[in-house]
N, CA, C, O and CB atoms as a CASP TS submission, in Angstrom:
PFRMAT TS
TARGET T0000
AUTHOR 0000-0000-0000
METHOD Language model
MODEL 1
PARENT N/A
ATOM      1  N   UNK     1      18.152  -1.162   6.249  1.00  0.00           N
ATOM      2  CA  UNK     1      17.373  -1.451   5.059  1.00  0.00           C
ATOM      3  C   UNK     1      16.854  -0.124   4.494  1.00  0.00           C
ATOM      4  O   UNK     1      16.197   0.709   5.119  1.00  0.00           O
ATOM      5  CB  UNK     1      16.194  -2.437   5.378  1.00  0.00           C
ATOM      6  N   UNK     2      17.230  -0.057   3.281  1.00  0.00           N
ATOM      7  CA  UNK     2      16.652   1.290   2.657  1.00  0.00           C
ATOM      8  C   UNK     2      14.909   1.228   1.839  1.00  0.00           C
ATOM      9  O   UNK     2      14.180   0.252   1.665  1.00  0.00           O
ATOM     10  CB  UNK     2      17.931   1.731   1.357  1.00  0.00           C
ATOM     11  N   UNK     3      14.763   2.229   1.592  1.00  0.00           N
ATOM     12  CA  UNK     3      13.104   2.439   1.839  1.00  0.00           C
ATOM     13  C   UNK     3      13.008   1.281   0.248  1.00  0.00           C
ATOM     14  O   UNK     3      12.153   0.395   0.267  1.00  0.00           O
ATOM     15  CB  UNK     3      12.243   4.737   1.707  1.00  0.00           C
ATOM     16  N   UNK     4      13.829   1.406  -0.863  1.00  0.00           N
ATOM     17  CA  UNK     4      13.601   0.835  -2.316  1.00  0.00           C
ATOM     18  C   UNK     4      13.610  -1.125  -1.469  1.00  0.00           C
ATOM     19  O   UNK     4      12.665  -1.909  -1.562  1.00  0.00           O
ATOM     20  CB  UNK     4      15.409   1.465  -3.863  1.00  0.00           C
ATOM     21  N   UNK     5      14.797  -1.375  -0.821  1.00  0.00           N
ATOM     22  CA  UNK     5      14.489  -2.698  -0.651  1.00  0.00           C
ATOM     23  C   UNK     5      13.445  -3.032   0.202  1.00  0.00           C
ATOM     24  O   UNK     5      12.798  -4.023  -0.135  1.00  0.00           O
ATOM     25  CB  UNK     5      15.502  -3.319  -0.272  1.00  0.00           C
ATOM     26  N   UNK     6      12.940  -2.156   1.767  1.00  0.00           N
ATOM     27  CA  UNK     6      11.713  -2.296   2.454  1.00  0.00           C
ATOM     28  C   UNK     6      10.700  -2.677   1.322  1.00  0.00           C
ATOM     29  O   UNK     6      10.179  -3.791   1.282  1.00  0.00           O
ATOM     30  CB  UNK     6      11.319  -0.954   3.265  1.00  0.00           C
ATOM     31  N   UNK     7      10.431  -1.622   0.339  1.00  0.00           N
ATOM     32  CA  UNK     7       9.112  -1.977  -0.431  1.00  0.00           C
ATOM     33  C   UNK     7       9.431  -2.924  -1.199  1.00  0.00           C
ATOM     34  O   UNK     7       8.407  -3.591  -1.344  1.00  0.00           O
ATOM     35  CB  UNK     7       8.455  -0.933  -1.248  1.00  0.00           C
ATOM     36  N   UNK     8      10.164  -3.318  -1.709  1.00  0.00           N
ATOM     37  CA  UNK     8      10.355  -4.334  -2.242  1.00  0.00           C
ATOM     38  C   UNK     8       9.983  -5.739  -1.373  1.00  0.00           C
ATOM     39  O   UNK     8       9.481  -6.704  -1.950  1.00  0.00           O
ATOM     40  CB  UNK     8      11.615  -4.171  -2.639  1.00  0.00           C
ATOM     41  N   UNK     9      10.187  -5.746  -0.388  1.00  0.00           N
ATOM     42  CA  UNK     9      10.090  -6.966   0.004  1.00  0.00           C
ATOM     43  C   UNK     9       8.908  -6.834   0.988  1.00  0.00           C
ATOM     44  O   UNK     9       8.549  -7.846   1.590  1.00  0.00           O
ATOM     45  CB  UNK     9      11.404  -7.515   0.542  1.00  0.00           C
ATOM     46  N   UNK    10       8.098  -5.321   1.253  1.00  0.00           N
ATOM     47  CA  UNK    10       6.906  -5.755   1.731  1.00  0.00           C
ATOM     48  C   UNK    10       5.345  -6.213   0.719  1.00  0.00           C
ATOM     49  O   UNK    10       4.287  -6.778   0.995  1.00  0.00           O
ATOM     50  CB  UNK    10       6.690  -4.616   2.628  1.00  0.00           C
ATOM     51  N   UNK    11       6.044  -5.503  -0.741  1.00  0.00           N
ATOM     52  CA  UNK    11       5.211  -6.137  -1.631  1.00  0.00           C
ATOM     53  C   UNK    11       5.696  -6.847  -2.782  1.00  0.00           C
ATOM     54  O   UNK    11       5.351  -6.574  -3.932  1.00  0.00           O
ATOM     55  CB  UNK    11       4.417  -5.303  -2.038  1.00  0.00           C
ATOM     56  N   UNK    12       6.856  -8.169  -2.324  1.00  0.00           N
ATOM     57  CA  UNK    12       6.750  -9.158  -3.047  1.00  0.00           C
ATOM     58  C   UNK    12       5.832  -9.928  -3.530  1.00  0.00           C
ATOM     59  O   UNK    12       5.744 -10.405  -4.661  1.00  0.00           O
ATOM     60  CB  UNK    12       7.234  -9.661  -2.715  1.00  0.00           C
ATOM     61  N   UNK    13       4.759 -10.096  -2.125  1.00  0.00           N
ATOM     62  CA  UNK    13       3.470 -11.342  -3.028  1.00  0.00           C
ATOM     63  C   UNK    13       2.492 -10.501  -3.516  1.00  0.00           C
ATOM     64  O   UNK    13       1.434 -11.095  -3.723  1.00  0.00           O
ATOM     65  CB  UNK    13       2.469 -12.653  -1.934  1.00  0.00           C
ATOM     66  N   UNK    14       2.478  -9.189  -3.801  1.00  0.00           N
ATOM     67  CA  UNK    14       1.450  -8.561  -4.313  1.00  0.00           C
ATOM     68  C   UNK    14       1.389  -7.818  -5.375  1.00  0.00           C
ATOM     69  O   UNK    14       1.033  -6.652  -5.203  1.00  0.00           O
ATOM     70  CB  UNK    14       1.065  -7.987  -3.607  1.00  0.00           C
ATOM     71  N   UNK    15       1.706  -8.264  -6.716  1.00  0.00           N
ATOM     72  CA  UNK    15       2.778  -7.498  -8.487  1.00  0.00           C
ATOM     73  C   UNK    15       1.546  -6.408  -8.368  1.00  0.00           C
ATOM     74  O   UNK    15       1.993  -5.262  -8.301  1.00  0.00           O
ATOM     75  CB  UNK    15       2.874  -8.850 -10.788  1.00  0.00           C
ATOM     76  N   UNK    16       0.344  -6.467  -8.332  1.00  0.00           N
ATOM     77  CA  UNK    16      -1.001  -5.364  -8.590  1.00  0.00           C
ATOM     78  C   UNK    16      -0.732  -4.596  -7.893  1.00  0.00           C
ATOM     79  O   UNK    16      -0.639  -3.551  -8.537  1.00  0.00           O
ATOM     80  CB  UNK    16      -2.473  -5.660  -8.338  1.00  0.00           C
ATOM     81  N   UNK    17      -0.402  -4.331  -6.264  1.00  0.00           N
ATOM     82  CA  UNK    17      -0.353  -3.919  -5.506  1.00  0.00           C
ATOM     83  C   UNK    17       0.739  -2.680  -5.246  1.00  0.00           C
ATOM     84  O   UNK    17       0.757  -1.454  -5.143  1.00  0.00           O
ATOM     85  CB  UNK    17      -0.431  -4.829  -4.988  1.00  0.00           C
ATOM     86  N   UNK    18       1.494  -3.647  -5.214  1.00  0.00           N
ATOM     87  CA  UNK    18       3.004  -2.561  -6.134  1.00  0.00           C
ATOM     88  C   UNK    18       2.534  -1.778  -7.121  1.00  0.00           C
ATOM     89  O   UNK    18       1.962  -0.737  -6.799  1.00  0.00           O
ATOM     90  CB  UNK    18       4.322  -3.488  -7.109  1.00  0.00           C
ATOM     91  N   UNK    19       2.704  -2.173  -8.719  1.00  0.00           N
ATOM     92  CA  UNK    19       2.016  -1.746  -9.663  1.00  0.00           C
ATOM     93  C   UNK    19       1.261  -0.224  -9.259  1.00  0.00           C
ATOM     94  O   UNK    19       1.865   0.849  -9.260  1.00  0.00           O
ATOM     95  CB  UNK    19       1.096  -2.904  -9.996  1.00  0.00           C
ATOM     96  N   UNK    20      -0.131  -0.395  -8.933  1.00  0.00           N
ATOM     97  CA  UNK    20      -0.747   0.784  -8.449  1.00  0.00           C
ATOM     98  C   UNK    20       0.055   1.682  -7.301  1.00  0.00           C
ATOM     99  O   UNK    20       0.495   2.757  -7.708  1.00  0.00           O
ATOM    100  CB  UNK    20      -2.066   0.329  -7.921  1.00  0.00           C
ATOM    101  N   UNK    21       0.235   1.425  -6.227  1.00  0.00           N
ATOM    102  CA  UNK    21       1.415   2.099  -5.249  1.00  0.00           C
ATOM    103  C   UNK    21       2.497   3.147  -5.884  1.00  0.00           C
ATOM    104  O   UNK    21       2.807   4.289  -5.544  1.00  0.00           O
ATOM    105  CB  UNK    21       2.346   0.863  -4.647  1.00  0.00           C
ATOM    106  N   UNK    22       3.087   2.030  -7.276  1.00  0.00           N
ATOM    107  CA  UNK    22       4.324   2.857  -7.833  1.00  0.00           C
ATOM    108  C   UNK    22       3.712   4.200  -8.660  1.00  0.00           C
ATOM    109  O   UNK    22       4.176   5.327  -8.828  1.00  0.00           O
ATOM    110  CB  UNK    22       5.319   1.806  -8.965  1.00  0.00           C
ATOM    111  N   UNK    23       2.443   3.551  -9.102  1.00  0.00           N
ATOM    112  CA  UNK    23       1.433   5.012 -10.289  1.00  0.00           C
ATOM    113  C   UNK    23       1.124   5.844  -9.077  1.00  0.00           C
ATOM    114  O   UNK    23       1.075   7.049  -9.325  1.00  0.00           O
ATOM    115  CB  UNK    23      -0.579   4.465 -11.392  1.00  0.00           C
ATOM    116  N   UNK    24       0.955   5.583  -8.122  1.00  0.00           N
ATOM    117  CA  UNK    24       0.234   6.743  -7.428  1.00  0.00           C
ATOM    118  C   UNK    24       1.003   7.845  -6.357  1.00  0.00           C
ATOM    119  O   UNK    24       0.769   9.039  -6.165  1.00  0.00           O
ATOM    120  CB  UNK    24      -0.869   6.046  -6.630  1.00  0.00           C
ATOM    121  N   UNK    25       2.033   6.916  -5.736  1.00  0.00           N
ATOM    122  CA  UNK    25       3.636   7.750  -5.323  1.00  0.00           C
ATOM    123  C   UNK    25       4.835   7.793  -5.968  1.00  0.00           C
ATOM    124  O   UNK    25       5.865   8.083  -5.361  1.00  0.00           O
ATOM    125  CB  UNK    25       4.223   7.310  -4.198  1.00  0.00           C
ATOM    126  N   UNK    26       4.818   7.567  -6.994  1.00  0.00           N
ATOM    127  CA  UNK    26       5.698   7.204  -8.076  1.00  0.00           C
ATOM    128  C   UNK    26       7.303   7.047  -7.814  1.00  0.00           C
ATOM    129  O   UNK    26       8.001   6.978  -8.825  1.00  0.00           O
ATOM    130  CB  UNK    26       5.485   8.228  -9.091  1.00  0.00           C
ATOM    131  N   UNK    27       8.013   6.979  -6.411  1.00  0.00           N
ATOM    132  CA  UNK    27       8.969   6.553  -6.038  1.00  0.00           C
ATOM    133  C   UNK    27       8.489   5.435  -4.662  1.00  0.00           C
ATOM    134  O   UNK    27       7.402   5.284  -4.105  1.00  0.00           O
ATOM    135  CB  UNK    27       9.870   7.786  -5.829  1.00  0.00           C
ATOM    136  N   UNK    28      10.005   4.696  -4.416  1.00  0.00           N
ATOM    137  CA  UNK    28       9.305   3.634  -3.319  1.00  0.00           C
ATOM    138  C   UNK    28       9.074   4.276  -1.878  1.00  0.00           C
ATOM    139  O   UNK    28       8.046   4.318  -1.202  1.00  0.00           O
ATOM    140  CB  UNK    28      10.336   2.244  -3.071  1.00  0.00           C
ATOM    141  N   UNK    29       9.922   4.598  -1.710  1.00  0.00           N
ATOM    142  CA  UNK    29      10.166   5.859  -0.342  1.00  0.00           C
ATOM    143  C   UNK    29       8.683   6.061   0.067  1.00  0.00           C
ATOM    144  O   UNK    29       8.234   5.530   1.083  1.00  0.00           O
ATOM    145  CB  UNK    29      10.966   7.707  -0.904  1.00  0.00           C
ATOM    146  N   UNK    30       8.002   6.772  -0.676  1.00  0.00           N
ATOM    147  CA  UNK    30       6.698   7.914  -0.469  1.00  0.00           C
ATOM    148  C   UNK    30       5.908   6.314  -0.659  1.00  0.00           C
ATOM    149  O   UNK    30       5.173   6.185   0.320  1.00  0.00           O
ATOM    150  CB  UNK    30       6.318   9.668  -1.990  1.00  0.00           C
ATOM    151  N   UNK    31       5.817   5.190  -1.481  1.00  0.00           N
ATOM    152  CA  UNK    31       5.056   4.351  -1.460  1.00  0.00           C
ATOM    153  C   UNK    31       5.089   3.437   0.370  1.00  0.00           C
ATOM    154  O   UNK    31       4.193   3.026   1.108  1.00  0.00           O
ATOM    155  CB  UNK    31       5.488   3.556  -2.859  1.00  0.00           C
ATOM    156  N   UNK    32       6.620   3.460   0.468  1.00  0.00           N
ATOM    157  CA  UNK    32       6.559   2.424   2.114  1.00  0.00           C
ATOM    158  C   UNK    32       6.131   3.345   2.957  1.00  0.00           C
ATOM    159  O   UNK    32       5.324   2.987   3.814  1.00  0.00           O
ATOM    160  CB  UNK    32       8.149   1.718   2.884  1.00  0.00           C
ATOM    161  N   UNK    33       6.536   4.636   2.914  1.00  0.00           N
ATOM    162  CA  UNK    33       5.831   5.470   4.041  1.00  0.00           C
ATOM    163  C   UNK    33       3.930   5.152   4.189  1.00  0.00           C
ATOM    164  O   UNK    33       3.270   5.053   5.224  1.00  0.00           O
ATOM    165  CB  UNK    33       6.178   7.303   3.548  1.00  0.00           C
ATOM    166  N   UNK    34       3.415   5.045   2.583  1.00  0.00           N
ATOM    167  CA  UNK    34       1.744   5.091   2.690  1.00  0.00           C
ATOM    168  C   UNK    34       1.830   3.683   3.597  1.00  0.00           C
ATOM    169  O   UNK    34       1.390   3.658   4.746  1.00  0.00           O
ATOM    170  CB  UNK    34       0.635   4.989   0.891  1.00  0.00           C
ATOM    171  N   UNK    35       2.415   2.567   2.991  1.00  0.00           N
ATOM    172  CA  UNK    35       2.283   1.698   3.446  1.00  0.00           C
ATOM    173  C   UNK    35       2.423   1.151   5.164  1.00  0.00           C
ATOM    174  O   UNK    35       2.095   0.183   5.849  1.00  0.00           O
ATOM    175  CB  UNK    35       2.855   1.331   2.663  1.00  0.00           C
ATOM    176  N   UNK    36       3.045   2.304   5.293  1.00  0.00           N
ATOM    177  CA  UNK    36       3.674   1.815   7.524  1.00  0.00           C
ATOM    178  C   UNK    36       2.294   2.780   8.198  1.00  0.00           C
ATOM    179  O   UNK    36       1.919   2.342   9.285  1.00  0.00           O
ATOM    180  CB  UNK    36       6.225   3.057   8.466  1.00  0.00           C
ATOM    181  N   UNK    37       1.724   3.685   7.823  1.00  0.00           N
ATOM    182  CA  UNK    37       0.649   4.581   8.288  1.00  0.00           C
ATOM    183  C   UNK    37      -0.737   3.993   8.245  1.00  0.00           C
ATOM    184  O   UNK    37      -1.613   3.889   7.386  1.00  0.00           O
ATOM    185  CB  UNK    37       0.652   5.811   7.483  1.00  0.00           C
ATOM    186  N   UNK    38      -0.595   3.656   9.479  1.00  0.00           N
ATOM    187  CA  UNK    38      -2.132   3.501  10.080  1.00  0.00           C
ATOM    188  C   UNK    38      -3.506   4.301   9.331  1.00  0.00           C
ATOM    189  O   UNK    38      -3.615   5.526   9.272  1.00  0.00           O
ATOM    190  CB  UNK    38      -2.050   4.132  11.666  1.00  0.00           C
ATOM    191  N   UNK    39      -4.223   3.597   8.940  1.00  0.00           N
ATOM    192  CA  UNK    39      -5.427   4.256   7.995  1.00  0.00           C
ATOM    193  C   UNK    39      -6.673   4.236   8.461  1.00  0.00           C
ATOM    194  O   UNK    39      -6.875   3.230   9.141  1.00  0.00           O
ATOM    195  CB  UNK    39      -5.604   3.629   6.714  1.00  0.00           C
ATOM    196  N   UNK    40      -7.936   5.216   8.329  1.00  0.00           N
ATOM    197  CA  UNK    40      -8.807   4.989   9.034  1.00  0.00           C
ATOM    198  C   UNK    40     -10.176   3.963   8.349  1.00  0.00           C
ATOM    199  O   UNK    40     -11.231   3.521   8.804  1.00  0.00           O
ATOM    200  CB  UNK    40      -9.074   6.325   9.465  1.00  0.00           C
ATOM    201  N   UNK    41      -9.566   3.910   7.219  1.00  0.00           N
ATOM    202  CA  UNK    41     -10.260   3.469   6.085  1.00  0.00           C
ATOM    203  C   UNK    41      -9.792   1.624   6.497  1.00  0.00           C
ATOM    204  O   UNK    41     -10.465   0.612   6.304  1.00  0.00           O
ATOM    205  CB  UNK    41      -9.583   4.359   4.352  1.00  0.00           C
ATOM    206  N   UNK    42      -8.569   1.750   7.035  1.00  0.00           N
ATOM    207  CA  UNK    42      -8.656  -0.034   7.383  1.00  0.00           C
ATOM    208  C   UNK    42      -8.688  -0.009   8.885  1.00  0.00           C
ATOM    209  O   UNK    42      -7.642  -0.498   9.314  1.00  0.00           O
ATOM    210  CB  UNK    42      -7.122  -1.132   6.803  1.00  0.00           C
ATOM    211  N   UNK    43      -9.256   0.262   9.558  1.00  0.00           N
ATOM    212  CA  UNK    43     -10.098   0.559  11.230  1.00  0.00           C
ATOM    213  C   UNK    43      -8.456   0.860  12.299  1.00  0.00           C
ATOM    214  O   UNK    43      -8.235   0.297  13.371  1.00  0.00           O
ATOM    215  CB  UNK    43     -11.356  -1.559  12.033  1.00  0.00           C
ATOM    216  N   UNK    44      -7.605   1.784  11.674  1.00  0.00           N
ATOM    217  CA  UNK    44      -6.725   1.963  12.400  1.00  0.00           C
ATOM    218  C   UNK    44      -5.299   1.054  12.026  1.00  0.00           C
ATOM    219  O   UNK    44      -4.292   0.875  12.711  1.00  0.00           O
ATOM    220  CB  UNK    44      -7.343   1.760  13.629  1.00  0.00           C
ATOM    221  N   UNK    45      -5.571   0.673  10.957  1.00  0.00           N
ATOM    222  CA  UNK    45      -4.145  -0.440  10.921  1.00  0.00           C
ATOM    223  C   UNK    45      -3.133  -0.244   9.338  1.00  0.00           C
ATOM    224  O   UNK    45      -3.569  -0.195   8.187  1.00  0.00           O
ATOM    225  CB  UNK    45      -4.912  -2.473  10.938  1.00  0.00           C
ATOM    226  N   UNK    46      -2.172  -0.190   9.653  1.00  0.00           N
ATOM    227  CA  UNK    46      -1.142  -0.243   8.483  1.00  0.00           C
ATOM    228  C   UNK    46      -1.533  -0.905   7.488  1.00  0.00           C
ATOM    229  O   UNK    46      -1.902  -2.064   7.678  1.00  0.00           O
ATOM    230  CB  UNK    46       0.076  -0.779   8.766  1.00  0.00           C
ATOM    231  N   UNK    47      -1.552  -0.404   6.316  1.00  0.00           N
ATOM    232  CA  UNK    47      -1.412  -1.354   5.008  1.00  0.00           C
ATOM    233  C   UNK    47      -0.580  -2.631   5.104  1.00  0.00           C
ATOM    234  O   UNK    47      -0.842  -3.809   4.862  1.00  0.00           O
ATOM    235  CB  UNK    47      -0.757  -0.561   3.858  1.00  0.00           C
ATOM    236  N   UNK    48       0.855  -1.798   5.677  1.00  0.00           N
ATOM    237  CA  UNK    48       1.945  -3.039   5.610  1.00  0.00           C
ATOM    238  C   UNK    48       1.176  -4.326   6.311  1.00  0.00           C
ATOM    239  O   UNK    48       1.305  -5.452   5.831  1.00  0.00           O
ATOM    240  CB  UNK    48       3.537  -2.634   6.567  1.00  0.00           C
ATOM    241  N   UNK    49       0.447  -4.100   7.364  1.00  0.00           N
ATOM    242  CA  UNK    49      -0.021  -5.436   8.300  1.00  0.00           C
ATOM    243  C   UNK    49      -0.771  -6.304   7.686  1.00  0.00           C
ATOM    244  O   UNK    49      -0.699  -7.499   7.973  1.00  0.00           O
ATOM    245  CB  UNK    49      -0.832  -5.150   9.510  1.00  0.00           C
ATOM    246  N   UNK    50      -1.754  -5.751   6.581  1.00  0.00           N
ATOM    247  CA  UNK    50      -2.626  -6.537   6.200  1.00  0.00           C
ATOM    248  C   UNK    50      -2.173  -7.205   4.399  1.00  0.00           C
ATOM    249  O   UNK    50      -2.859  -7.867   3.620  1.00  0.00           O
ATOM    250  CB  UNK    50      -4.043  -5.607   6.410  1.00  0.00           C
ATOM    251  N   UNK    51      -0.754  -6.668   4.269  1.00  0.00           N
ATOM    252  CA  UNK    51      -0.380  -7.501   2.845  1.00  0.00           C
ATOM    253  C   UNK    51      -0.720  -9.126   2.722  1.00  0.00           C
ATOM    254  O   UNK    51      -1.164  -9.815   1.804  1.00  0.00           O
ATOM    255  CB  UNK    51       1.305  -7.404   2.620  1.00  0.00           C
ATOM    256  N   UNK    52      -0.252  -9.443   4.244  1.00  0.00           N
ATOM    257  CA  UNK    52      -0.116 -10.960   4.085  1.00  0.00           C
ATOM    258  C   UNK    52      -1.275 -11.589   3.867  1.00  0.00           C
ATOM    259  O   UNK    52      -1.419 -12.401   2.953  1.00  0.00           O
ATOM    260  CB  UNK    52       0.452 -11.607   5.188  1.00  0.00           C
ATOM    261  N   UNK    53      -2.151 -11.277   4.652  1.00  0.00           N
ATOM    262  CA  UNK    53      -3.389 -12.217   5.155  1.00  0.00           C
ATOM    263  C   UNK    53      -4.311 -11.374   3.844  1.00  0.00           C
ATOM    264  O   UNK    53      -4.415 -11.910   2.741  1.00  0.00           O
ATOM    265  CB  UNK    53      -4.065 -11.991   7.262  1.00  0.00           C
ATOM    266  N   UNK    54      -4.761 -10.403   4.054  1.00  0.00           N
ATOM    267  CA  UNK    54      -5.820  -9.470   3.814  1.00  0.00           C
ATOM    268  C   UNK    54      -5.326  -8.639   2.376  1.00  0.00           C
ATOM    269  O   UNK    54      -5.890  -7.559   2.197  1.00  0.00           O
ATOM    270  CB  UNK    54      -6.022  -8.432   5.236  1.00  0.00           C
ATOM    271  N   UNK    55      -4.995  -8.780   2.038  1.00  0.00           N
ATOM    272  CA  UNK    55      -4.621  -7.878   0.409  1.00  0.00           C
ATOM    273  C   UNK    55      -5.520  -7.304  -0.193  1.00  0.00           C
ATOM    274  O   UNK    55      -5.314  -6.120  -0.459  1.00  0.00           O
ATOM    275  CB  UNK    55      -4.150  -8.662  -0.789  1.00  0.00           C
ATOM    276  N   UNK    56      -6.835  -7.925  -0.623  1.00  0.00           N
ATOM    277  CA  UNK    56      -7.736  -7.256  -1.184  1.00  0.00           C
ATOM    278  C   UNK    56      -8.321  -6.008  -0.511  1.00  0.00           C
ATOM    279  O   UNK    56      -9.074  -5.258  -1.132  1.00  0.00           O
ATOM    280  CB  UNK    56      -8.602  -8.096  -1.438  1.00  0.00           C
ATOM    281  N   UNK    57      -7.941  -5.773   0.864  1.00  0.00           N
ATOM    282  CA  UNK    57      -8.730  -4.351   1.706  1.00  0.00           C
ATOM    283  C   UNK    57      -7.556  -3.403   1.087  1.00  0.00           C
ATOM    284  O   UNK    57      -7.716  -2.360   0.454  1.00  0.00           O
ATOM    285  CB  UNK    57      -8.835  -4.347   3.927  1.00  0.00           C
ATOM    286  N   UNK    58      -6.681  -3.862   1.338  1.00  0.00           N
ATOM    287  CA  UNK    58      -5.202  -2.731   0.694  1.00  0.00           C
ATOM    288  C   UNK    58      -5.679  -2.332  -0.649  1.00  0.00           C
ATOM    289  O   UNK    58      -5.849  -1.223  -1.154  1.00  0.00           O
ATOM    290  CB  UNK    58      -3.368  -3.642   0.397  1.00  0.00           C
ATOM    291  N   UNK    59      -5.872  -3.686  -1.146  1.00  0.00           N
ATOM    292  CA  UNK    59      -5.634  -3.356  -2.599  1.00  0.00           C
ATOM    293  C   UNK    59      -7.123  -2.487  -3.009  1.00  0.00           C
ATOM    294  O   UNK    59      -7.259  -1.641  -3.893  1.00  0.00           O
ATOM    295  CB  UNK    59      -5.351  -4.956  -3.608  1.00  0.00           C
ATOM    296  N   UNK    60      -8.385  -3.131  -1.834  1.00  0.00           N
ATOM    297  CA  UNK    60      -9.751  -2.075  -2.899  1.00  0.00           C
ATOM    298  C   UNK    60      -9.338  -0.517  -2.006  1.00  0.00           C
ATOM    299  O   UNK    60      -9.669   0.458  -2.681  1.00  0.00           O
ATOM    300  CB  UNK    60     -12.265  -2.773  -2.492  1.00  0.00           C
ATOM    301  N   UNK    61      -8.796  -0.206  -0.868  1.00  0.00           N
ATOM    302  CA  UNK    61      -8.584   1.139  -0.847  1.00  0.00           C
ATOM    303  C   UNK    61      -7.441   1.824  -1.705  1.00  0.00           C
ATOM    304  O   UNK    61      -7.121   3.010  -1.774  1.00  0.00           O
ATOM    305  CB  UNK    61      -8.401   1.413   0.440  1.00  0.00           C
ATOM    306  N   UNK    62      -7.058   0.989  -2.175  1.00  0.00           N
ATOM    307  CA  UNK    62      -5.748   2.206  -3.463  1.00  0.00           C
ATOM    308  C   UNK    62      -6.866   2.427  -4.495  1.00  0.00           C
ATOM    309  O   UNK    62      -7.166   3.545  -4.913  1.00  0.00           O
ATOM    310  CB  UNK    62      -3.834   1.152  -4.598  1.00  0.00           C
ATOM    311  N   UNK    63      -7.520   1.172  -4.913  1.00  0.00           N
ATOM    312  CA  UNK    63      -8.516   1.468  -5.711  1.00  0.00           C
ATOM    313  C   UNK    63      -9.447   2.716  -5.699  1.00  0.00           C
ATOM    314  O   UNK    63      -9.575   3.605  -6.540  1.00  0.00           O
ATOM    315  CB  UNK    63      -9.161   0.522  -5.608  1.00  0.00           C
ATOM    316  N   UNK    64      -9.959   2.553  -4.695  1.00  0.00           N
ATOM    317  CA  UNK    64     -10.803   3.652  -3.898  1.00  0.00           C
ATOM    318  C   UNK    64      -9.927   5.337  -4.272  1.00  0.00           C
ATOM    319  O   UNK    64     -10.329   6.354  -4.838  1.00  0.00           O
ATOM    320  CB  UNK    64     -10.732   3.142  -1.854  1.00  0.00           C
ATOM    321  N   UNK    65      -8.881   5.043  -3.769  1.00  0.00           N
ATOM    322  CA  UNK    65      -8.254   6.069  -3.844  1.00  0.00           C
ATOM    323  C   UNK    65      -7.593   6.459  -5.639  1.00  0.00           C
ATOM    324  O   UNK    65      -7.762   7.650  -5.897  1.00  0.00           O
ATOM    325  CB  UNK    65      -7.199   5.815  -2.664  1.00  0.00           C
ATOM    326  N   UNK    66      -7.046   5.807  -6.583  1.00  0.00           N
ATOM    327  CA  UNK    66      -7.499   5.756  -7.883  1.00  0.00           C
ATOM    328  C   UNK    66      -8.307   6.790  -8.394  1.00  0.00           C
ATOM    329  O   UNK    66      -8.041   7.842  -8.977  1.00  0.00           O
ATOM    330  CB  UNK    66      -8.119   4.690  -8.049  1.00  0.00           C
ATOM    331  N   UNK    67      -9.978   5.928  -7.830  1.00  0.00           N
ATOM    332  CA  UNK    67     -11.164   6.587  -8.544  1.00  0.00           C
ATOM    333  C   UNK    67     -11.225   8.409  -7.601  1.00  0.00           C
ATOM    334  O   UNK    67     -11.976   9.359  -7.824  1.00  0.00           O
ATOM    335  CB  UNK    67     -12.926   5.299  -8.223  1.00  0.00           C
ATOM    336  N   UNK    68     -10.179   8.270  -6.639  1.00  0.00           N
ATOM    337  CA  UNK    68     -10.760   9.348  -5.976  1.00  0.00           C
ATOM    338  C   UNK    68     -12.224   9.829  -4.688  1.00  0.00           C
ATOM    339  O   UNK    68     -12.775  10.781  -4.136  1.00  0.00           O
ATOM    340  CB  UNK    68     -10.922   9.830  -7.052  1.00  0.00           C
ATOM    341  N   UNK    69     -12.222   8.251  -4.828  1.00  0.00           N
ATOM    342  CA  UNK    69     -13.186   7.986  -3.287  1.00  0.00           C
ATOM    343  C   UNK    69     -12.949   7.958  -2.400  1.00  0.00           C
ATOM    344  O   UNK    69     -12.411   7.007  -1.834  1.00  0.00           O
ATOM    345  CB  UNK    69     -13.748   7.140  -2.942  1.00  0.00           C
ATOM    346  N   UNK    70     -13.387   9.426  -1.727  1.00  0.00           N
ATOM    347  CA  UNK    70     -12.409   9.167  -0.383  1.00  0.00           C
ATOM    348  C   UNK    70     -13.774   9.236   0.915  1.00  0.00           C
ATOM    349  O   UNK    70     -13.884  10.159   1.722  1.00  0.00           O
ATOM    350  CB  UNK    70     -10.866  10.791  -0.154  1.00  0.00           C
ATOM    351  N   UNK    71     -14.394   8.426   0.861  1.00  0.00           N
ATOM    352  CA  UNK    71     -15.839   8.124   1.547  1.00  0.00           C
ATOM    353  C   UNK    71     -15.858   6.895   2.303  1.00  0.00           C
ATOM    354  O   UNK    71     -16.887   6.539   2.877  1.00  0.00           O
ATOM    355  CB  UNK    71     -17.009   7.989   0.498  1.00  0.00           C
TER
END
């Protein structure tokens, strides 16, 4: 599986999510990599893990990251 279909299908249920991801690494590659890396901002755990259940922590740290809050 190449990195364009990985992201694709780890953020099918999430169009916002994607969306921001694609503005901020602007290829998919550099977007699935943010996404497989453990963050300390979500207590040690992959973005990818928490698409399903949990979206809004993904989605307010891109936010976060957006405004440039990195606190």
């Amino acid at each position: 599986m190449n990195y364009e279909t990985m992201f694709e299908h780890l953020v099918r249920d999430n169009p916002e999510i994607k969306k921001i991801l694609l503005k901020l690494y602007l290829e998919p590659e550099r977007a699935t990599k943010w996404l497989l890396v453990p963050k300390a901002q979500l207590n040690g755990v992959a973005p990818a893990e928490l698409l399903e259940l949990e979206p809004n922590r993904v989605l307010d740290l891109l936010n976060q990251i957006q405004r440039g809050d990195f606190s």
